[in-house]
C-alpha positions in Angstrom: 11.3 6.7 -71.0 7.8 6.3 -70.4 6.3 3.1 -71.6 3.5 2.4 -73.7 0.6 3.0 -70.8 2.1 6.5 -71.8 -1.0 6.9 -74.0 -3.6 5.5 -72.1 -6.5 7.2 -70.0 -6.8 4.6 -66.9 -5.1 6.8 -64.1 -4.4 3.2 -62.7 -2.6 2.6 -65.9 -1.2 5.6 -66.0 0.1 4.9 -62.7 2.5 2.4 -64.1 3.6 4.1 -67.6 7.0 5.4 -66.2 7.8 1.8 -64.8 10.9 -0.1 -66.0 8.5 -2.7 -67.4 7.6 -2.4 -70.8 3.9 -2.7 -70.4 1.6 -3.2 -72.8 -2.2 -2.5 -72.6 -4.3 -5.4 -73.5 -4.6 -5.3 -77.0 -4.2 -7.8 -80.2 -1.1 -6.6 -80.8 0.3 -7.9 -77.3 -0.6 -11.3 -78.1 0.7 -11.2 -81.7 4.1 -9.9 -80.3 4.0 -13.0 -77.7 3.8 -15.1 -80.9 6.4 -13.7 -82.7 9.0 -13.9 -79.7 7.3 -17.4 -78.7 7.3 -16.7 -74.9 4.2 -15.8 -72.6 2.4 -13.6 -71.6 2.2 -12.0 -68.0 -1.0 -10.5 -67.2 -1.3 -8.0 -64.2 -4.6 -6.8 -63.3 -5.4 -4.2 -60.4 -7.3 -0.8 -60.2 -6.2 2.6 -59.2 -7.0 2.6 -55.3 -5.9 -0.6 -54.4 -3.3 -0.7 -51.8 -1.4 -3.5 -52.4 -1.5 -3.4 -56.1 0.8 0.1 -55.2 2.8 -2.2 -53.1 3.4 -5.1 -55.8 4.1 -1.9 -58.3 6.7 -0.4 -55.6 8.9 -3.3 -54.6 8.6 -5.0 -57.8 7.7 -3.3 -61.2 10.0 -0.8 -60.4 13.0 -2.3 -59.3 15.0 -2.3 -62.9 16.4 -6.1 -62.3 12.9 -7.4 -61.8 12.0 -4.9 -64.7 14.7 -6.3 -67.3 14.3 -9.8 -66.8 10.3 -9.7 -67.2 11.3 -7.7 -70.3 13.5 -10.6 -71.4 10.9 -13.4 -70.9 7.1 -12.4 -71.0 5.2 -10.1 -72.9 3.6 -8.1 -70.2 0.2 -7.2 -70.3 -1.2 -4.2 -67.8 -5.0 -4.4 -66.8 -7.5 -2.1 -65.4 -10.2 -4.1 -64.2 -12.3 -1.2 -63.5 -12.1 -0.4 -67.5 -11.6 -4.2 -68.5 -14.5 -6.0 -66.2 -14.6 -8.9 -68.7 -11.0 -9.3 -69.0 -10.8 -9.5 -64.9 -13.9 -11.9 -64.7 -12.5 -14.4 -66.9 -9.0 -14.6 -65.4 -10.7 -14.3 -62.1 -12.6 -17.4 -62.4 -9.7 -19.0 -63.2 -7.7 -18.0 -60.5 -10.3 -18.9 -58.2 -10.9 -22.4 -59.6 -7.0 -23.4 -59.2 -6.4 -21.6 -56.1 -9.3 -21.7 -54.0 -9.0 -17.7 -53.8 -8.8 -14.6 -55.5 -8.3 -10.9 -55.0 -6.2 -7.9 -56.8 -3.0 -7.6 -58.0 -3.9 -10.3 -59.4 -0.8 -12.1 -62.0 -1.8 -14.4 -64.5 0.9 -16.5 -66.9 -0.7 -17.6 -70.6 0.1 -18.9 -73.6 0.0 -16.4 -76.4 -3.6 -17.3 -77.6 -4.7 -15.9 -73.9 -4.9 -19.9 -72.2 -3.7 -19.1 -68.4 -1.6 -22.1 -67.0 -0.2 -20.0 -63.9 -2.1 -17.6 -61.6 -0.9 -15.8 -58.0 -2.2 -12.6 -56.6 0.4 -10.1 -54.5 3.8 -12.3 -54.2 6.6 -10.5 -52.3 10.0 -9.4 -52.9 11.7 -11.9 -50.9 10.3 -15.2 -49.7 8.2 -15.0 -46.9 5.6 -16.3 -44.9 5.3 -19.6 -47.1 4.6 -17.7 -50.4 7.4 -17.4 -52.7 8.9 -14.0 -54.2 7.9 -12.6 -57.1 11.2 -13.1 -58.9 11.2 -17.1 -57.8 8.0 -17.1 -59.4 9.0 -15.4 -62.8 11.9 -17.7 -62.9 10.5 -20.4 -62.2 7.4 -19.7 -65.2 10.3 -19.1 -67.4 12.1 -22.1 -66.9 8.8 -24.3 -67.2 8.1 -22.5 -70.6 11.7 -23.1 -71.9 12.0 -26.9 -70.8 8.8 -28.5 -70.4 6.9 -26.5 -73.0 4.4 -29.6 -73.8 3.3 -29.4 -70.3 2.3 -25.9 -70.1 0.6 -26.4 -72.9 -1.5 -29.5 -71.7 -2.1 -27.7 -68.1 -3.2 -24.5 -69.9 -5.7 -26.2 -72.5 -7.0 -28.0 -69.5 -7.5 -25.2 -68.0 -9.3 -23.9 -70.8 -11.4 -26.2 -71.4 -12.5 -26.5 -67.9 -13.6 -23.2 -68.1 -15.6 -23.8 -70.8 -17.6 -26.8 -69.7 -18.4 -24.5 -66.3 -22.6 -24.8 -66.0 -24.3 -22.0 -64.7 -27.6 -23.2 -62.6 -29.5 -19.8 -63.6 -32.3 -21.8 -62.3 -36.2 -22.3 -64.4 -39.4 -21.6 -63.9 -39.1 -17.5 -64.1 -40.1 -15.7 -61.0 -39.4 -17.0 -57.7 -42.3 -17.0 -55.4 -43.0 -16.3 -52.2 -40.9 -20.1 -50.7 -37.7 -19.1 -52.5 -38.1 -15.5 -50.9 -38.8 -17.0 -47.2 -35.8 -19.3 -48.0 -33.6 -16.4 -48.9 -34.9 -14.3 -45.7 -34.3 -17.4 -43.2 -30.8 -17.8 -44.5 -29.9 -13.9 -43.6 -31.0 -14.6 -40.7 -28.8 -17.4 -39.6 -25.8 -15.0 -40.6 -26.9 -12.4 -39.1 -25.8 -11.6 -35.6 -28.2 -9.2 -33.5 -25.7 -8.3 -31.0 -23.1 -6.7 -33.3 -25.8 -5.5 -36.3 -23.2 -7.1 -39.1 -23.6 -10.1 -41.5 -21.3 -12.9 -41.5 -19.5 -14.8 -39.4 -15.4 -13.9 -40.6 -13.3 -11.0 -39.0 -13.9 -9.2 -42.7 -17.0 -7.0 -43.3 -18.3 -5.4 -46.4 -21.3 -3.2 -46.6 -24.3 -5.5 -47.4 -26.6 -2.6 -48.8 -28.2 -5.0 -51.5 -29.5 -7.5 -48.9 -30.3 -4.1 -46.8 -32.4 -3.0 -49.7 -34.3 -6.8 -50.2 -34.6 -6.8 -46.3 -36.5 -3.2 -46.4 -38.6 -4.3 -49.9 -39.7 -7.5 -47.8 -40.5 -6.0 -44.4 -42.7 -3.2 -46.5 -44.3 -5.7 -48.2 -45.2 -8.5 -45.9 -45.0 -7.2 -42.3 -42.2 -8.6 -41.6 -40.9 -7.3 -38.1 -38.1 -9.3 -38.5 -36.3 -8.0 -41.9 -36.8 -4.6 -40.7 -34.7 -5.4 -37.6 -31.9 -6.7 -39.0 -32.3 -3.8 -41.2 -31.9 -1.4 -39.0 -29.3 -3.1 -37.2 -26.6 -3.2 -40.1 -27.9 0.3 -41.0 -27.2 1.4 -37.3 -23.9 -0.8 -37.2 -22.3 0.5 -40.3 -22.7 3.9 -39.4 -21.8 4.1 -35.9 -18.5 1.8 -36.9 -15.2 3.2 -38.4 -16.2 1.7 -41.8 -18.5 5.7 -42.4 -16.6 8.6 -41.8 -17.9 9.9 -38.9 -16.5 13.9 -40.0 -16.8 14.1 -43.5 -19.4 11.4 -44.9 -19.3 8.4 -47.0 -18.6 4.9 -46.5 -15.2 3.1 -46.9 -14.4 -0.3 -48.5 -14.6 -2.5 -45.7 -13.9 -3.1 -42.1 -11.9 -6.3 -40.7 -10.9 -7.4 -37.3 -6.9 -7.3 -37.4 -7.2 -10.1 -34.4 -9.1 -11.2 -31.9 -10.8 -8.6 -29.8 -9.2 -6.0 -31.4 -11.7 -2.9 -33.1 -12.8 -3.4 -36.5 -10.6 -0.6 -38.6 -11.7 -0.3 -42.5 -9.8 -0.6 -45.7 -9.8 3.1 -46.1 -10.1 3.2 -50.2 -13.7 4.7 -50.7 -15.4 3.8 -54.0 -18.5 5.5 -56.1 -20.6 2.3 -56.0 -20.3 1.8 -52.5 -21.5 5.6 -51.2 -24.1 5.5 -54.0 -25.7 2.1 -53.1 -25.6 2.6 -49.1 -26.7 6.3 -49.8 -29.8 5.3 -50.8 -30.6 2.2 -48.8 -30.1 4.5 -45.8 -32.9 6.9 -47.4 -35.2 4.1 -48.3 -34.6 3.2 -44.5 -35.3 6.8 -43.6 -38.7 6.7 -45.6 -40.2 3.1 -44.0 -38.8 4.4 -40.5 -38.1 8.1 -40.2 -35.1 7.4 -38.9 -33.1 10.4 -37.8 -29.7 8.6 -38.2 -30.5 7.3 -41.7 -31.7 10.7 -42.8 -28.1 12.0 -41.4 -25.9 9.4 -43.2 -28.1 9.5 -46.9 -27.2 13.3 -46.9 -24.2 13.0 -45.6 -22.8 10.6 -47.9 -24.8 12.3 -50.8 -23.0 15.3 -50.1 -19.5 13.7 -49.7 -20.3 12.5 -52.9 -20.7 15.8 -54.7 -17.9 17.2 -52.6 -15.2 15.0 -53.2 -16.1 12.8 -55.7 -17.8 15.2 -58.6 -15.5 15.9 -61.5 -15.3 19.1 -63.8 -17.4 17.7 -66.2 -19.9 16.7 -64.1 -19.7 12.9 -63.4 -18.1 11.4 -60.7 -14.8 9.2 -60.0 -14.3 5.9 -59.2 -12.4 6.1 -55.9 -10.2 7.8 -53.4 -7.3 5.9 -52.7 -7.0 4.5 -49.1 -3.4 6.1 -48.8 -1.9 9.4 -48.3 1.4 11.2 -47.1 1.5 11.1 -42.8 2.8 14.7 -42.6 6.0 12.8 -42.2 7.6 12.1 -45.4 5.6 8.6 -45.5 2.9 7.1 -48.1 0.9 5.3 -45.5 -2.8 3.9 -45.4 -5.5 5.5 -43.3 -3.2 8.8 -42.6 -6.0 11.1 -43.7 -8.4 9.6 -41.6 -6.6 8.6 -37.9 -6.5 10.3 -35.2 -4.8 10.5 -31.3 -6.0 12.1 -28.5 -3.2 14.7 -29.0 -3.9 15.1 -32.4 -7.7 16.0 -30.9 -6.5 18.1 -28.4 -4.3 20.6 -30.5 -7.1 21.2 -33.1 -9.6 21.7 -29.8 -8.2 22.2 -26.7 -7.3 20.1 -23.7 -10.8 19.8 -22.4 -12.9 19.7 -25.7 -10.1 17.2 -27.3 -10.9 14.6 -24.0 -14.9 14.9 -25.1 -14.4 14.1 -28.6 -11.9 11.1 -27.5 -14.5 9.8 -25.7 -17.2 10.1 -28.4 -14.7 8.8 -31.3 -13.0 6.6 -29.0 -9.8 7.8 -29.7 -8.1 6.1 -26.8 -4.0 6.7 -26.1 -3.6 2.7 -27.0 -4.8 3.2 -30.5 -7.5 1.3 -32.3 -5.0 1.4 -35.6 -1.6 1.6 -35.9 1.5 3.8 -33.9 -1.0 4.6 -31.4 -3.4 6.3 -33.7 -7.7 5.5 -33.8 -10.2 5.4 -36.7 -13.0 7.3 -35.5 -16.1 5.4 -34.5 -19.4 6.4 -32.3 -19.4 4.1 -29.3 -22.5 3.8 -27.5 -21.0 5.2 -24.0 -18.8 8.1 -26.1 -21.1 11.0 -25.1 -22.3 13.4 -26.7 -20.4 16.6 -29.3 -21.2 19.6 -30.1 -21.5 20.1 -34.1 -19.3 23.1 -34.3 -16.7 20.7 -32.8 -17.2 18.6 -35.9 -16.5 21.2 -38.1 -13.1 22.4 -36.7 -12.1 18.5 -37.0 -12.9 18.3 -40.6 -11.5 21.7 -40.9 -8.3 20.9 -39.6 -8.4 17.5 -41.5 -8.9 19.4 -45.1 -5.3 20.9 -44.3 -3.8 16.9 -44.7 -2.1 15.7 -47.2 -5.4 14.3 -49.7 -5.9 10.9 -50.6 -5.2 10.6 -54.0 -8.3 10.2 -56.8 -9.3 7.9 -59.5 -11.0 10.8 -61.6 -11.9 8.0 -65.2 -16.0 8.2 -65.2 -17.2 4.7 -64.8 -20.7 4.1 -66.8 -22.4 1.6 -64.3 -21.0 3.4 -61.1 -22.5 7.1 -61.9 -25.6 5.4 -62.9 -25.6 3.9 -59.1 -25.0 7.5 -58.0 -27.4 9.1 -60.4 -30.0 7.1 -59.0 -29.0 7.6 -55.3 -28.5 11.4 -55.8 -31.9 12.3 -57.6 -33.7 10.1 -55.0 -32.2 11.6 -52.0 -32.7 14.9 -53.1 -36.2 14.4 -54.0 -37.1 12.7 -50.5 -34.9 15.3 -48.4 -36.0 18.3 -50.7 -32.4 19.1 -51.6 -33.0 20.1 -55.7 -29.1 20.8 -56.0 -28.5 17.3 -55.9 -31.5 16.4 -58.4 -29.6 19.1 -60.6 -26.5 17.1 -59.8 -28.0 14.0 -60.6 -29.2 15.4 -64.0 -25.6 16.8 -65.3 -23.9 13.4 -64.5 -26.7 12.3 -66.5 -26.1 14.5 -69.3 -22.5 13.7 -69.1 -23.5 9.9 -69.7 -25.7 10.7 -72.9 -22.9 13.5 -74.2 -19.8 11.4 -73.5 -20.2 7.8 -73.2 -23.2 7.1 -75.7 -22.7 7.0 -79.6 -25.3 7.6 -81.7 -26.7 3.6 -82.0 -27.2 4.2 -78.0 -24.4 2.1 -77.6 -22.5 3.0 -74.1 -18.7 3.5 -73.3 -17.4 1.8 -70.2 -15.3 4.8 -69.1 -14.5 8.1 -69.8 -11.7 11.0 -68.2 -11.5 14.5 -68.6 -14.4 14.5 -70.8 -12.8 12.1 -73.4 -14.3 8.8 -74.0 -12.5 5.1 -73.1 -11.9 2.9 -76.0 -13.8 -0.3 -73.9 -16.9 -1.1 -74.6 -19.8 -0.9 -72.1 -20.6 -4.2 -70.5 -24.3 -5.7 -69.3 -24.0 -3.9 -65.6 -23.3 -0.3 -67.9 -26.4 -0.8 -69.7 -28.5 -1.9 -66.2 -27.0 0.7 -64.0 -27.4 3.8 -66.3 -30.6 2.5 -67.3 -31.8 2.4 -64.1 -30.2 5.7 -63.0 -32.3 7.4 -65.9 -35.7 5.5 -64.6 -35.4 7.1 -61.0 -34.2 10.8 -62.5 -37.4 10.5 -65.1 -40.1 9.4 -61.7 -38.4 12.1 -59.9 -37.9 14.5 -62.6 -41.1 14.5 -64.5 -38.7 14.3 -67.6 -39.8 11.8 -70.6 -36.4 12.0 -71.9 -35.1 9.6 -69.3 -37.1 7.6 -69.7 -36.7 7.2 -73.5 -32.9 7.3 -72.9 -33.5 4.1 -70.6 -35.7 2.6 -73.3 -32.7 2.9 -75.7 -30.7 0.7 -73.7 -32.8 -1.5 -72.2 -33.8 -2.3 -76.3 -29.7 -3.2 -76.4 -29.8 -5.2 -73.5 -32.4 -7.3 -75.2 -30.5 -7.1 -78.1 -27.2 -7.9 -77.7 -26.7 -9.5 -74.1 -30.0 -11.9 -73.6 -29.0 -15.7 -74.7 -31.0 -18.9 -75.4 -33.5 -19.7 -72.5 -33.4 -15.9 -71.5 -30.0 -16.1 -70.0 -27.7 -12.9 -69.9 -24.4 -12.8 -70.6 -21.6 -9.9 -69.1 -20.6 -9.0 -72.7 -22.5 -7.9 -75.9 -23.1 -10.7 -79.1 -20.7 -8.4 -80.7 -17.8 -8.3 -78.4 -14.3 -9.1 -78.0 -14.1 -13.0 -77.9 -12.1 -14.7 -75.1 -11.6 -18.0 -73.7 -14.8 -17.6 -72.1 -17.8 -15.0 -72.2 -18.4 -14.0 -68.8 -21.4 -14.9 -66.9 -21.9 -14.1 -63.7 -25.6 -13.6 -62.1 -24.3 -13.0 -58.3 -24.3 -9.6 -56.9 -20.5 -8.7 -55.1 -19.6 -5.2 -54.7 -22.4 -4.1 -56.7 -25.4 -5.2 -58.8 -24.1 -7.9 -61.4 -24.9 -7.1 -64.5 -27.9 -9.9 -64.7 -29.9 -8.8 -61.8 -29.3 -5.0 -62.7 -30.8 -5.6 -66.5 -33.6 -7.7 -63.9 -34.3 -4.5 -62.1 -34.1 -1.9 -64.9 -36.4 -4.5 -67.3 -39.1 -4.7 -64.7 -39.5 -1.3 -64.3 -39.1 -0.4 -67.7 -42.0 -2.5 -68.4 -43.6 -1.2 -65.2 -44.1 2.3 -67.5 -44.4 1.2 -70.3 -46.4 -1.9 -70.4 -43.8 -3.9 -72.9 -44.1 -7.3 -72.5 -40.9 -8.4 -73.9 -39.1 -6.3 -71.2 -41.1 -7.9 -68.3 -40.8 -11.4 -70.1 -37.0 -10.8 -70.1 -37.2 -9.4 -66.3 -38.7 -12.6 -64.9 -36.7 -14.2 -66.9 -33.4 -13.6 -65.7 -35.2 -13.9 -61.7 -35.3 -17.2 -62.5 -31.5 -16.9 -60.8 -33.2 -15.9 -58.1 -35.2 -19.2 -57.7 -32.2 -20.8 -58.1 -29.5 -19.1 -56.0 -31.8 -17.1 -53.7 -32.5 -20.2 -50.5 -28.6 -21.0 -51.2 -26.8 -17.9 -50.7 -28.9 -14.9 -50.4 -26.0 -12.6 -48.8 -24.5 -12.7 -52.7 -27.6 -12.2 -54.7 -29.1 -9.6 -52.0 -30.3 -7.2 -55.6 -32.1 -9.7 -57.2 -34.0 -10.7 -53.9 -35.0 -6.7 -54.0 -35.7 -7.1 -57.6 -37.9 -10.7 -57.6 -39.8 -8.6 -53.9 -41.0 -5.3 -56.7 -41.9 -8.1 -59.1 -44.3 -9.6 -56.6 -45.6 -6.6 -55.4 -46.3 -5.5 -59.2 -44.6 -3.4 -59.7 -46.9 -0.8 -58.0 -47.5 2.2 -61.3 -48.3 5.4 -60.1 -49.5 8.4 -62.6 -49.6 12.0 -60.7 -51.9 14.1 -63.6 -51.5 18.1 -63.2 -50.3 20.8 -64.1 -46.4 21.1 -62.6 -47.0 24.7 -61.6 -49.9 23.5 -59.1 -48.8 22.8 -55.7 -51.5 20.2 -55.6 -49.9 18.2 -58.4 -46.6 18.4 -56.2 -47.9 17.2 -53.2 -49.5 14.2 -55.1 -46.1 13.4 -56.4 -44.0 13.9 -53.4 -46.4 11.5 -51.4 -45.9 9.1 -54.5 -41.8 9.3 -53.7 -42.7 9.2 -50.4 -43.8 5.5 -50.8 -41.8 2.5 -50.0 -43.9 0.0 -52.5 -41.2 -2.4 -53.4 -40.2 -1.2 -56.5 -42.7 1.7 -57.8 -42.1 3.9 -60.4 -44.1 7.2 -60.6 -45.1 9.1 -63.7 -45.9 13.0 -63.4 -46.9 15.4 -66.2 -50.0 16.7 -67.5 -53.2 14.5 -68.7 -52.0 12.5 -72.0 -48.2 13.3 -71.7 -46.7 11.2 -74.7 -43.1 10.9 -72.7 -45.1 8.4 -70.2 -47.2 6.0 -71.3 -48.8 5.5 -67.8 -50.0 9.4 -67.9 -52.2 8.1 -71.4 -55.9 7.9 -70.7 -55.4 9.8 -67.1 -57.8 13.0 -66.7 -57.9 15.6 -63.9 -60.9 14.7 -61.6 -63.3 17.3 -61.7 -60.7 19.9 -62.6 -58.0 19.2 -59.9 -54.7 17.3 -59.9 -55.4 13.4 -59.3 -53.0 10.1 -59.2 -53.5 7.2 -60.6 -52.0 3.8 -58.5 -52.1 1.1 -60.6 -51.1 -2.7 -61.7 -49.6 -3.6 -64.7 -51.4 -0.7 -66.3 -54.6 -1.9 -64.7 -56.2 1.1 -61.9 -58.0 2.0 -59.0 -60.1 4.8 -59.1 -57.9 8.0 -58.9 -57.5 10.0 -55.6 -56.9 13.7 -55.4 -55.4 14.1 -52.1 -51.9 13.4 -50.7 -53.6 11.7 -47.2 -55.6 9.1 -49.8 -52.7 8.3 -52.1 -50.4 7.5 -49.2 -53.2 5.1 -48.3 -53.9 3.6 -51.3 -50.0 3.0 -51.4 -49.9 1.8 -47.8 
């Protein structure tokens, strides 16, 4: 019989409700059966497209022995942490703190008033390789909570309270300046290596499209030579390695080095935030540089997007899992993706499947596993012929599909909303500004009530029952800010007032910090806080971003107040670690440079009006936002007070509402934003 995930909307969730463990979501009523049975509680917390998460759920949640005995002894507690990002954080830090390491599954044994005393991530089935199985482990948390019951409890409240006396340095003094930015740039550049194009040191590499974004913001705005090459070298790196899918577009999770001198081959899950992030710090790249290959991937992974991402409501899912059936009977990762030079040669043809080889470098030896290769561009592989891509992809389509996490996350189609309407605007592709708009109006119809307050998730058009979190607010917000400059639609831009005025509201604490939860939101042992930017924007230097250019068209004080603000993290964290705060970097460089304002006055039917505001999108000003409408339009303040000049279409650049004269031609706006 199905369990209780039964009714829930998380396919990951979902995932587990015909297990043999009787799962609970996290909910009040979980802890209050924990109390009532006076044992603990074991929380499990994973997403949908994580491999070994399936692999912890295979050899362990479903065997009916493991199963009955966790049913006996814990209250067990299943997590999404894709719906739950507060829950995750929390437990996270913990796990971190005690362990020196984290990741996902991740287990976590409390008390039943949520105190964690135990913590482990993916533990075996059997003993191995110095970790212990996941039965030893239950059994041995059992036994400590039946025998030494006074000592849990001690380790736990210590744990606790630990927790609770952590400081965060969100550093003083507002706006970092022009030292802490230098600091932050130097510090790339000792991790940066030139001859390979990728950050960091470790055989692990994740797309670093924040830092990409600061490193194109800096370069733009002071010359620097030097951030623009590194620039271009991850940019050039990432998409020549097997980390982008070099037939069908979009960027996987990340790439490691399985031992020494071997390829890099990726973790082959490929999630929303990443493809909408790098989609659009490839176009910015494309519009300092002109770069033919950043053009190719932005589109690309735009379109891979829409393709295989878009739901039937308009919005788009989380992720594609990173396995899939091997035509064989077997679940296996990376089978949609590999290749081997037979494989190449059967779609092809003997002679046309040896050229691809060489441009994929598909070698007989295998750069994966069994033989097979994860298609990469090596530098010697020669070149293809494009309809040669398009019988590979074609013959790939007839695999066995990865599955799809299709729950709507709020933050993550705001990062996509953003890169979509951009991309189109700057490539002049209006399906996907029209794309960008529905998954826009799905936002506003689905996940916001009618207090503007946003819900983290939705699926099939029904809404989660979690509450939106700071980086939902940021995210969507600034989603909305680059449809409305790209647009010419006030409405955005009033949607992104309405949530801005919540961030204010509801996640901004004493001193101008910001908190990952609302005022009014589920307590647990600790409110998250976390300012650094991971996998995508934190929620802190989102709000940073959105604020500032929310203020930037508006002219609201409060909003730029809170802005620099919250870059005082920046000040703080920037010289020390910049590869992990790489979107508040990008955030504090538009602050310096002004925000730049631009007002495009005209009517929209004029192609002069629409050459004034393509040139405006056209510019790589760190940070600008661009109003477009006719003279007086109430839905942007920056179009108040703006007249045609002498009759024609003019645009107005400007500095915290404070102009130059206006310019009527495309040639002397581009300068005047030069």
């Amino acid at each position: 019989m199905p369990n209780r995930l039964a009714h829930e909307t998380s396919p990951y969730l979902l995932q587990h409700a015909d297990n043999p463990v009787d799962w609970w979501p996290w909910s009040p009523e979980a802890f209050e059966e924990a109390r009532e049975r006076g044992v603990p509680v074991l929380l499990s917390v994973g997403y949908s497209s994580c491999h070994w998460c399936h692999v912890l759920a295979h050899e362990s949640f479903e065997d009916e022995v493991t199963a009955a005995f966790m049913n006996e002894h814990f209250v067990n507690v299943k997590v999404d942490r894709e719906e739950r990002p507060d829950v995750d954080a929390v437990y996270m830090e913990a796990v971190q703190a005690a362990t020196g390491q984290g990741g996902w599954p991740m287990s976590v044994f409390m008390t039943p008033d949520g105190e964690p005393f135990y913590f482990g991530t993916y533990f075996p089935p059997e003993p191995r390789h110095g970790m212990p199985s996941f039965r030893q482990v239950l059994e041995g948390v059992q036994g400590a909570w039946a025998n030494r019951r006074e000592e849990v409890a001690e380790v736990a409240e210590k744990i606790t309270r630990d927790l609770a006396a952590r400081e965060l340095d969100h550093g003083t003094g507002g706006l970092p300046g022009e030292e802490e930015l230098n600091q932050a740039l130097l510090g790339i550049v000792r991790e940066y290596d030139p001859a390979s194009g990728w950050l960091g040191s470790g055989d692990t590499k994740f797309p670093p499209g924040m830092v990409i974004e600061f490193l194109l913001r800096h370069h733009v705005r002071t010359g620097s030579e030097g951030a623009l090459e590194m620039a271009e070298g991850m940019c050039e790196a990432m998409a020549r390695s097997s980390l982008y899918d070099q037939l069908g577009g979009g960027f996987h999770r990340y790439v490691l080095r399985p031992r020494p001198g071997a390829a890099l081959v990726p973790h082959f899950e490929k999630m929303l935030y990443d493809n909408a992030l790098l989609c659009r710090v490839y176009a910015h790249l494309w519009r300092v540089t002109g770069s033919d290959l950043a053009r190719r991937v932005a589109l690309e992974t735009a379109d891979f997007m829409v393709r295989e991402l878009r739901t039937n409501e308009g919005g788009y899912a989380s992720a594609l899992d990173a396995d899939s059936d091997d035509g064989a009977g077997h679940h296996v990762e990376g089978a949609f993706y590999v290749w081997t030079p037979a494989q190449l040669a059967e779609v092809l043809g003997e002679r046309d499947g040896e050229a691809a080889a060489r441009h994929f470098g598909v070698t007989e030896e295998g750069t994966f596993e069994e033989g097979a290769s994860v298609l990469q561009l090596p530098p010697d592989g020669g070149p293809l012929d494009a309809s040669l891509y398009e019988r590979l992809l074609a013959a790939r389509e007839l695999r066995e599909r990865p599955g799809r996490d299709d729950k709507l996350v709020a933050a993550w189609n705001g990062l996509a909303i953003a890169a979509l309407a951009e991309v189109g605007a700057l490539f002049d592709r209006p399906d996907l500004v029209e794309r960008a708009t529905e998954a826009a109006d799905v936002l506003v119809r689905v996940h916001m009530d009618d207090h503007a307050r946003l819900a983290r998730t939705s699926k099939d058009g029904q809404v989660g029952a979690n509450s939106g979190v700071l980086e939902d607010y940021a995210d969507v917000a600034e989603g909305f800010l680059a449809l409305a400059g790209v647009t010419g639609e006030g409405v955005w831009l009033e949607f992104a007032g309405f949530l801005l005025d919540i961030v204010l509201d509801q996640f901004v604490g004493e001193e101008g910090v910001l908190y990952d939860t609302a005022h009014d939101a589920e307590k647990l042992i600790r409110r998250p806080q976390d300012p650094t930017d991971n996998a995508t924007p934190s929620g802190w230097t989102a709000a940073a971003s959105a604020l500032l250019s929310y203020a930037a068209h508006t002219g609201s004080s409060a909003h730029r107040e809170a802005a620099e603000g919250a870059l005082g993290v920046v000040r703080a964290l920037g010289p020390r670690a910049p590869r992990f705060i790489g979107w508040g970097l990008a955030a504090a460089s538009a602050a310096l440079d002004g925000p730049r304002e631009v007002a495009v006055v005209g009517a929209p039917t004029d192609p002069r009006t629409g050459a004034l505001h393509r040139t405006a999108l056209l510019a790589s000003a760190p940070g600008a936002v661009v109003a477009v409408g006719m003279p007086g339009g109430a839905e942007f303040p920056l179009l108040a007070d703006r007249p045609l000049v002498d009759g024609a279409p003019a645009a107005y650049v400007c500095r915290r509402f404070t102009c130059e004269a206006p310019v009527t031609s495309a040639d002397a706006l581009a300068e005047a934003l030069g």
